[in-house]
C-alpha positions as CSV (number, residue, x, y, z in Angstrom):
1,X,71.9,93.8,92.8
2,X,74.7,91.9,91.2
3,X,73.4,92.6,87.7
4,X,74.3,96.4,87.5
5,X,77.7,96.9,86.3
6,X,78.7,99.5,89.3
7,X,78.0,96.8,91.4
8,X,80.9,94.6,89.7
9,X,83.0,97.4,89.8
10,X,82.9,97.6,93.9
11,X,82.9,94.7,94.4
12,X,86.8,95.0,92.1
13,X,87.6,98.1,94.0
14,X,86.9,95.7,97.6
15,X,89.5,92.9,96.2
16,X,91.9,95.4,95.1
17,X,92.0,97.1,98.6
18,X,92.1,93.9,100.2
19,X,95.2,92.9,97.9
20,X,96.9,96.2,98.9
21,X,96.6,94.9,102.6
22,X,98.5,92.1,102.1
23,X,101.4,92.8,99.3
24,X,104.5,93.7,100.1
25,X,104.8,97.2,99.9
26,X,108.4,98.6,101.3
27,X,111.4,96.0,100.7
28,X,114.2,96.4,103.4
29,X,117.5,95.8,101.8
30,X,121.2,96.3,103.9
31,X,124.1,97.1,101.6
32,X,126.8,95.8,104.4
33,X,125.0,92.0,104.5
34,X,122.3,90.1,102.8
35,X,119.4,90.8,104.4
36,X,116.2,91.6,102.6
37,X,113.0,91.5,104.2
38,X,109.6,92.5,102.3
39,X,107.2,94.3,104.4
40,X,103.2,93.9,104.0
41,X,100.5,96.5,103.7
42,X,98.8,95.7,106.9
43,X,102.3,95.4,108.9
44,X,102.6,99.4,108.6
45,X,102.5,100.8,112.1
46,X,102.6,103.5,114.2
47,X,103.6,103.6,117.8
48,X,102.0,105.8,120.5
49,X,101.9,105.8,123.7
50,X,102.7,102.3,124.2
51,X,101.0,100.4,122.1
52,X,101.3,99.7,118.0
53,X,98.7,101.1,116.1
54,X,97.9,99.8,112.5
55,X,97.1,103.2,110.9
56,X,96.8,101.9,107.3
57,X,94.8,98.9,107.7
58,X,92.2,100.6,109.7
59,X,92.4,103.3,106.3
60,X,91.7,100.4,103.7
61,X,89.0,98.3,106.4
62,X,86.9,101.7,106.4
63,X,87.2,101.9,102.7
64,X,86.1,98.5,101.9
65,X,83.5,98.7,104.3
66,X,82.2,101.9,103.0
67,X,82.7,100.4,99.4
68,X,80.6,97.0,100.6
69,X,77.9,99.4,102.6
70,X,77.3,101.7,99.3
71,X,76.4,97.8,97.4
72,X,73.3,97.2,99.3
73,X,72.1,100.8,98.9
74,X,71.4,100.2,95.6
75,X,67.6,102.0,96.1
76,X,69.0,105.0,97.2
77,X,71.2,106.5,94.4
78,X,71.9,109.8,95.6
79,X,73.6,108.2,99.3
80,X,75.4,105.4,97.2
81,X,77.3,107.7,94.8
82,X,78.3,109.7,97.6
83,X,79.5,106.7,99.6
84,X,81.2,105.7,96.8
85,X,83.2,109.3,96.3
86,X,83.8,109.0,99.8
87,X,85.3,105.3,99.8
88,X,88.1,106.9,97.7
89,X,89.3,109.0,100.4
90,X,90.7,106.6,102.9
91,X,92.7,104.8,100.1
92,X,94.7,107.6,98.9
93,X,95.0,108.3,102.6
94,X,96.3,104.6,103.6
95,X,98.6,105.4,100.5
96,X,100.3,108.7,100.9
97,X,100.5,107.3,104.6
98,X,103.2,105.0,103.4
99,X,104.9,107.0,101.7
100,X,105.1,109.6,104.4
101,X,105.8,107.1,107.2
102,X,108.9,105.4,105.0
103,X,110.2,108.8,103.9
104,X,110.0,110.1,107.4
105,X,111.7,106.8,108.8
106,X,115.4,107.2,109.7
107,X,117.4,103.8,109.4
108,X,119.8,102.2,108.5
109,X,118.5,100.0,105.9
110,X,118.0,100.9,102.0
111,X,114.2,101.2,101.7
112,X,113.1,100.6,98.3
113,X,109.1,101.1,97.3
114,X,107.8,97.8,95.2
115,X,105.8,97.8,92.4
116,X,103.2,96.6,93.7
117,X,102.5,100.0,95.5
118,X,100.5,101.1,92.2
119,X,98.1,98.1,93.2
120,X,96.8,101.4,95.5
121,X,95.5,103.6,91.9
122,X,93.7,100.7,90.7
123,X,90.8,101.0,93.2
124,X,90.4,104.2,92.8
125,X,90.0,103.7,89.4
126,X,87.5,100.8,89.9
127,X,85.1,103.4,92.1
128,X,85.4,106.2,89.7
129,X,83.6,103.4,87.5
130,X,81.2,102.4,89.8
131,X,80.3,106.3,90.4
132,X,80.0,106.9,86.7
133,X,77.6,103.8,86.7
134,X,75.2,105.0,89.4
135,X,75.0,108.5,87.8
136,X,74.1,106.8,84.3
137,X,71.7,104.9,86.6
138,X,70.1,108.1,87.6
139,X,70.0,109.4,84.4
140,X,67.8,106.6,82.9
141,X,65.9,106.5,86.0
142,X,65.3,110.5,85.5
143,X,64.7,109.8,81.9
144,X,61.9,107.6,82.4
145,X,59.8,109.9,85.0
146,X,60.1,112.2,82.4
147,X,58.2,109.8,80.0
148,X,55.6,109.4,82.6
């Protein structure tokens, strides 16, 4: 239901993880030439046993899915605030998986963290919203059976 104001807020927190996918997140910079080279959200890797796996894009799909899932559950309250505490999880995990994976990283290079890694708090911040809406949801809905 596009009308309730939680549902505005995930739909927020679903643009803001899918822009964390696909900003530039580590910058590459050499202090011997000019080379700079900007490297995406979803281009974060991890190699095992032979083949690349994308470790922080499969974090943010699972979020936004969970985030786009806990829309349509808009009759059952209880399962969609859960879903949407839950939905916060995989973002700070896709997050501090950067930050481990670059400052675990030997090489060469300079590696310098962009701005646009605090793009990652905002939705958090957007399903902390949403979660307050559902319980205020709740409330009213408890509110009225008691009025019955």
């Amino acid at each position: 239901m596009i009308q309730r104001i939680q549902t505005v807020y995930l739909i927020l927190a679903i643009l803001t993880i899918a822009a964390f996918a696909f900003v530039p997140v580590v910058r590459y910079e050499s202090p011997d030439f000019k080379l700079v080279r900007a490297l995406a959200g979803w281009d974060v890797k991890h190699f095992y046993e032979g083949y690349f796996i994308f470790l922080n894009i499969i974090f943010l799909g699972i979020s936004a899915g969970v985030a786009l899932l806990s829309i349509f559950l808009f009759k059952k309250r209880s399962l969609q605030s859960a879903l949407t505490l839950f939905a916060i999880l995989p973002i700070l995990t896709s997050a501090g998986y950067i930050f481990y994976f670059f400052q675990t990283k030997e090489s060469s290079l300079d590696m310098v963290y962009t701005p646009w890694n605090a793009i990652a708090i905002l939705p958090v911040v957007f399903l902390l919203l949403a979660y307050r809406g559902i319980q205020k949801d709740e409330a009213l809905i408890k509110g009225l059976d008691r009025l019955r």
